[in-house]
N, C-alpha and C positions, 0 to 999 in steps of 0.2 A: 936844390931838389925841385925838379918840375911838378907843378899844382894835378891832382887827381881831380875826376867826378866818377863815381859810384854811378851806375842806372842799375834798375831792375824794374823788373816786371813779375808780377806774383801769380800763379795757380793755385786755385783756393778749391777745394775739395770740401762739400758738406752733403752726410748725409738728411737724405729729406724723412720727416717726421711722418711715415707711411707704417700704417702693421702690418702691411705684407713686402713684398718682396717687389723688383720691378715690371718680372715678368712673368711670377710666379706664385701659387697662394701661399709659401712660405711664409711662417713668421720674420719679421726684421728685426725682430728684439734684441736689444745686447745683453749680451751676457750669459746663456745659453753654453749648456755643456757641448762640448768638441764635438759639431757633424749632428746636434740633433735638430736643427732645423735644414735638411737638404731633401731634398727631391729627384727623380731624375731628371726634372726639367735644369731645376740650378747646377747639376750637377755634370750636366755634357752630354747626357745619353742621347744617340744619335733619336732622327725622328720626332724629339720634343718640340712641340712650335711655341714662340715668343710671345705671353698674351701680355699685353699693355696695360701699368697701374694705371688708370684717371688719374686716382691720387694722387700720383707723382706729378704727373703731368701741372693739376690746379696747384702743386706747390709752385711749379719750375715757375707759370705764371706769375705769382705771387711773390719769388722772387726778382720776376722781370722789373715787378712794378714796383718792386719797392726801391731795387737800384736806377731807377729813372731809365729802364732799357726800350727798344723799339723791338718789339715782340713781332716777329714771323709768321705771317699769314699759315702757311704750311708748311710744315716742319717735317723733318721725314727721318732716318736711321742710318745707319751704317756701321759696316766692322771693320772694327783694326784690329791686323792680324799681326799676331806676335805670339810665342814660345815662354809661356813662363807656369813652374810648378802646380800656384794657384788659381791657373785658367784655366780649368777643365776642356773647354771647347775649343781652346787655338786662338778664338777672337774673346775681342771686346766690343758688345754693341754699344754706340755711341753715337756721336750727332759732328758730323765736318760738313757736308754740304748747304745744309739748311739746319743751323740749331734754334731752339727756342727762342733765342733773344742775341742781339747786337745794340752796340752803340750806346753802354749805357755811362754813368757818372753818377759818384759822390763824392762829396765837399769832406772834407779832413780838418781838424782843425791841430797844430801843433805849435811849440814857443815860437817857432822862425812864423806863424799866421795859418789863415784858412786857403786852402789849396785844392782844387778839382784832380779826381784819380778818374780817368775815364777806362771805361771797361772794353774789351773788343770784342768780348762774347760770354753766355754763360750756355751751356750745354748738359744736355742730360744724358746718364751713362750707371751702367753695371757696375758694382763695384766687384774686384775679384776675392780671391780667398783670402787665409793667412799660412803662410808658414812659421811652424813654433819649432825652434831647435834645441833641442836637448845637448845638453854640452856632456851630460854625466856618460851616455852612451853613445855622443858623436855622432846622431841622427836627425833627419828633420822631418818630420810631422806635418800633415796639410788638414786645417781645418776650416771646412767648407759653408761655414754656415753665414758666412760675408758676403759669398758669391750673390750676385743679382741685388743685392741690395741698392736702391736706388742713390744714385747722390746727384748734382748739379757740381760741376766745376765751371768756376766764373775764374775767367781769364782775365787780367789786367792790359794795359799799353803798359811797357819802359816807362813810367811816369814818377819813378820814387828815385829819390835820390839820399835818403838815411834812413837809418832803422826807427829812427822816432816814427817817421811818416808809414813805414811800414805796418809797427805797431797802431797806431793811434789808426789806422786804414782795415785792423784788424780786429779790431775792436770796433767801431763805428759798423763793418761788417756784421759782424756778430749780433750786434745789439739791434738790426735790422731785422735780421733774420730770426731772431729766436723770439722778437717780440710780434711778427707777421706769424708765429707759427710755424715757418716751415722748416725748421731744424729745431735741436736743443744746441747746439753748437758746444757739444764739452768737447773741449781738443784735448783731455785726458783719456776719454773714451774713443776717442779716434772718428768721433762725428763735424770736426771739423781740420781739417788736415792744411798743409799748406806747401810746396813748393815756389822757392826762392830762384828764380833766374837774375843771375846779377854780372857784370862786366865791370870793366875801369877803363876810361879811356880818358886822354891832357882835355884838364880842362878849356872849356871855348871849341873844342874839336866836333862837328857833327856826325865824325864816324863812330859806332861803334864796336867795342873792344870783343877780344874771345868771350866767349858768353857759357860758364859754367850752373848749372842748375845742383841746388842742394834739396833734396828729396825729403815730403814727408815730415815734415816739421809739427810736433803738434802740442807748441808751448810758446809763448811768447818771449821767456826771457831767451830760452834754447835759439830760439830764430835771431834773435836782439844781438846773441852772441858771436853764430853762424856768422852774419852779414860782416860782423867786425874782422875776421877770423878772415874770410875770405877773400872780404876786400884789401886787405893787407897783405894776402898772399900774391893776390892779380899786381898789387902795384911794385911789389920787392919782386916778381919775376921780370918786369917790365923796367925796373931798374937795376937789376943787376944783371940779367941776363944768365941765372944761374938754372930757373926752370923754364919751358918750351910752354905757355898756356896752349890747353887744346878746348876742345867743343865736347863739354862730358859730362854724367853725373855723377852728381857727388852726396854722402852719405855724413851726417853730422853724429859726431861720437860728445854728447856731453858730461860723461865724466872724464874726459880726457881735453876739452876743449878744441877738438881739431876735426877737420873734416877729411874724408879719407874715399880715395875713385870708389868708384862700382863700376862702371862702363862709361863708355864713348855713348854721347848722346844723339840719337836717332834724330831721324829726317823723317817729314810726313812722309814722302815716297817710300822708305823702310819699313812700313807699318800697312805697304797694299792696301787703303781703305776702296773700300765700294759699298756701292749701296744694300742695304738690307732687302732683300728682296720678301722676307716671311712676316714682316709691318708696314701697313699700308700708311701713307703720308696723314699727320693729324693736320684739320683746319680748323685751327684758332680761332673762333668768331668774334665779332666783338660783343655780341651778346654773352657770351662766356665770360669773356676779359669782364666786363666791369660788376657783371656777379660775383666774381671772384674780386674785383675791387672794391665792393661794396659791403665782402666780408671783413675785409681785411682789421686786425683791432688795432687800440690804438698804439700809438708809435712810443718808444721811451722818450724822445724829444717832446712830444704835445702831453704825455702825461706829464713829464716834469715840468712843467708849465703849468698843465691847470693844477697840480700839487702846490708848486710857488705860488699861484694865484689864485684859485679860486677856492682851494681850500688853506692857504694859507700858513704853509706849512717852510718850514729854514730850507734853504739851498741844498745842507752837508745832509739833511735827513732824506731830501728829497731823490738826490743823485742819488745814494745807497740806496735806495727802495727799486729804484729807476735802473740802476747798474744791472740787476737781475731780472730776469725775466719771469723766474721763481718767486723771487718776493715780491715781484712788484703781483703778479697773480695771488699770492696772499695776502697781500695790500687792501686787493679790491676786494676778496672774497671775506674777509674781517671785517670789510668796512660798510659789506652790505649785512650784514647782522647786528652789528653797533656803530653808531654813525660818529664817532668820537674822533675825527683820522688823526689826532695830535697824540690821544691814549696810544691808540694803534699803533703809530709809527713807533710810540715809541718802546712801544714792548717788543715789536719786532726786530729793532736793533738794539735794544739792551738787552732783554732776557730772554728773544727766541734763538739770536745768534749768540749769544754768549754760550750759551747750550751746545750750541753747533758745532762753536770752537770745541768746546771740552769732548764732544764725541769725534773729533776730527772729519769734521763734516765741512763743505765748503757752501757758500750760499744757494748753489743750484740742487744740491740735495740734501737742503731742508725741507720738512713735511711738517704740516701740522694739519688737524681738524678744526677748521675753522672754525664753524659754528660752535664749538665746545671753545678754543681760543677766544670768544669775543663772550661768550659767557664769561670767563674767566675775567676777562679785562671789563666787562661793567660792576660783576660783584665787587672787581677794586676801588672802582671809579666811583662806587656807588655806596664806597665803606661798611658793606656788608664783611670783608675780611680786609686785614690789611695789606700791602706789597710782599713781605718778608712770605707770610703764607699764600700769597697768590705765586709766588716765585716757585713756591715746594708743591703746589697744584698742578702747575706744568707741566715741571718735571714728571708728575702722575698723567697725565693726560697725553705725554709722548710717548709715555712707557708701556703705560696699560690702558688710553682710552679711559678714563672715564672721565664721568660726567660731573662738573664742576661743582652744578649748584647739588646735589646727590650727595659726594662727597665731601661738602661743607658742613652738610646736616647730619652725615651719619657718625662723621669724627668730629661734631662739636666744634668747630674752628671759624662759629660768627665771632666779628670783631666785641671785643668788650668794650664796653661803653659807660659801665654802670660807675661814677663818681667816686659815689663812696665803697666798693672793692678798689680802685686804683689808690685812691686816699691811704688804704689800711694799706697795703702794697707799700705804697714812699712812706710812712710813718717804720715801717719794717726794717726796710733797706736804710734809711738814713742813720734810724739806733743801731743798724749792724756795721755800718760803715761811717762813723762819725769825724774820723779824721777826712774822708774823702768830701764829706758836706763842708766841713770847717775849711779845706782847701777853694772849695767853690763860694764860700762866703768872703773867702778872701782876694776872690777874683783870679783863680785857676781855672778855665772855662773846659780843660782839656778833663777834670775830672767828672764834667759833666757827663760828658760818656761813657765812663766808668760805672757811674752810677744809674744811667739811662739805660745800659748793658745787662744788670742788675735787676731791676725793675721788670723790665722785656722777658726773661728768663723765669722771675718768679710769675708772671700774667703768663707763662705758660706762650708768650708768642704773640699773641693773639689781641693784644691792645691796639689801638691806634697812637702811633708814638708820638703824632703833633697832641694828644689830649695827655696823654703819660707826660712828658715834657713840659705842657701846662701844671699841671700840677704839683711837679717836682719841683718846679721855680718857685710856686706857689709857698710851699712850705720850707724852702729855703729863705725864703724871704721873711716869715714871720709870719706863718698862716697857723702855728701853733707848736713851734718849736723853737 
């Protein structure tokens, strides 16, 4: 069997973290009932003129600069013109003669090493509507509240040659973008999208093969699959000669694992673009540019850095904090209320995600109140209550907001402290449970928990269980029993 290579090249669709619309004062909020944010501007009505976010704009920047791109003096508009349900107006405004940014690169790191993905543009553009189809009544529905929303599609070169690279290229993406700000990038929500152009062609060959594009991807393992799926298809048509590869797109079905046509894939010339005639050409200055580079915060890579370093803090805790752009924003905002960042981290990966799990919540919509958070975590830190009841404050604090140190005082839940109550406590529990003491005199250690259990229960909670524990060794030992 003659040796393959895979290329592809990726189209990454994100939308920008903007509250209104691109051309429109529409809200761009997700999640909005069917059509209630439309206008007659988003919505096609002849006569509406196009007025331009900034916003969008200082994002596009800001992602120029953060994929290392050469940013366009003057940038200007265009439409491409096509026929589809959720396009009200016939076109798409977009950017092909002069887009925002060319020429840019990022470094990849995966098992085969570190690898440069060089970019060939990213471009700023409308996003169009959605159609929802109903299967019960065999109709389809247009909900227009997507229209004009702005996004950036950032264009790759052919530069990937396996899905590891892909992934690790899509992530590295992401973690760019959503820590500069200019997206949240949940590809659940569809604010970061992806189309896959991928061929096969004998390896050592510098031609390239039919080149099939799979649409719309907006899951990582889903795309991981795709590429597998696909690329196996190009090389069995190629070696048996049983299918005819053409130039198409294609549509990924993941509960079925297979991908399946939609259409023959269009040419720029099919698409009529010209220029926009109703936005006048934006000039990028570079006073602008490094305003907006000068906002810019900091990167997931230099925070996990000065995390490892300057504060001092394990690698595995530091990546998890760093991984999201959510927590790592809770990170900071916990840590400027109580300066403890080793407490912090570590409540934020043991008991604020744990939480998150049980409400099936994923790390980018976790919420907390900070400043109530970091009260919580000194009252622990600070043994005014213990873990066990700083864990069931949370829980109140995610639920209903309230205020920590408040509801410490009003439900009596200071840590006990006072000797002789914990003393009468184990003098109780050991007469009630004497074989369990005799077990631990005998050097059963596992009974120790048993009766640690015990104790914790009759203190109502609310002891410190290194000083509980003290004392139960205590008079296991001969402190008067």
């Amino acid at each position: 069997m003659k040796q393959y290579e895979v290329v592809m090249g990726l189209e990454v669709h994100v939308e920008l973290a903007t509250q209104s619309k691109l051309f429109c004062s529409c809200s761009a909020k997700f999640g909005a009932a069917a059509n209630e944010h439309v206008c007659p501007a988003c919505a096609g009505m002849p006569g509406m003129p196009a007025v331009l976010n900034k916003r969008a704009v200082e994002l596009g920047i800001a992602a120029a600069l953060v994929t290392n791109s050469e940013i366009t003096p003057v940038m200007t508009f265009d439409k491409k013109n096509y026929f589809y349900p959720d396009l009200p107006t016939g076109y798409q405004i977009t950017q092909i003669n002069a887009p925002i940014c060319r020429n840019g690169r990022l470094e990849i790191e995966t098992g085969a090493g570190k690898k440069t993905i060089t970019l060939k543009q990213i471009h700023i553009e409308e996003d169009a509507g959605k159609l929802v189809h109903d299967a019960r009544t065999g109709t389809t529905l247009v909900d227009f509240n997507r229209t004009s929303v702005p996004l950036i599609e950032i264009v790759s070169n052919p530069d990937f040659r396996t899905a590891e690279e892909v992934v690790a290229y899509l992530e590295k993406l992401r973690s760019l973008l959503s820590f500069a700000g200019v997206s949240d990038c949940k590809m659940q929500e569809g604010s970061m999208r992806c189309d896959v152009n991928i061929s096969v062609r004998e390896a050592g060959s510098g031609v390239l093969g039919t080149r099939t594009e799979i649409k719309n991807m907006n899951s990582l393992k889903a795309i991981a699959a795709a590429i597998a799926f696909e690329a196996q298809r190009h090389i069995d048509a190629l070696e048996t000669g049983r299918e005819t590869l053409v130039q198409e797109t294609r549509r990924w079905d993941d509960a079925l694992g297979e991908s399946f046509s939609m259409r023959e894939k269009e040419n720029a010339t099919d698409y009529r673009y010209f220029p926009n005639p109703e936005i006048l050409p934006v000039r990028l200055d570079g006073a602008w540019i490094e305003q907006i580079r000068s906002a810019l915060p900091e990167p997931a890579r230099e925070k996990f850095l000065r995390m490892t370093g300057e504060l001092g803090l394990p690698e595995v805790d530091s990546r998890i904090i760093t991984g999201s752009k959510n927590l790592s924003d809770i990170f900071d905002r916990t840590l400027a209320s109580y300066g403890n960042p080793r407490e912090v981290v570590n409540w934020i990966i043991v008991e604020l995600l744990a939480i998150a799990k049980g409400d099936n919540k994923g790390e980018d919509d976790v919420s907390v109140d900070c400043v109530k958070f970091a009260k919580l975590i000194e009252l622990v830190d600070g043994k005014t209550i213990n873990r066990s009841v700083g864990k069931k404050i949370l829980q109140k604090i995610l639920q209903d907001g309230v205020d920590p140190e408040a509801y410490v005082a009003e439900n009596n839940l200071g840590l006990v402290s006072d000797t002789g109550l914990i003393d009468r406590a184990v003098q109780t529990v050991l007469s009630e449970n004497e074989k369990s003491a005799a077990e631990v005199r005998g050097g059963n250690e596992k009974a120790v928990g048993f009766l640690m259990g015990k104790l914790m229960k009759s203190l109502g909670g609310k002891a410190d269980p290194k000083l509980v524990n003290e004392r139960l060794r205590y008079w296991l030992t001969g402190g008067g029993l």
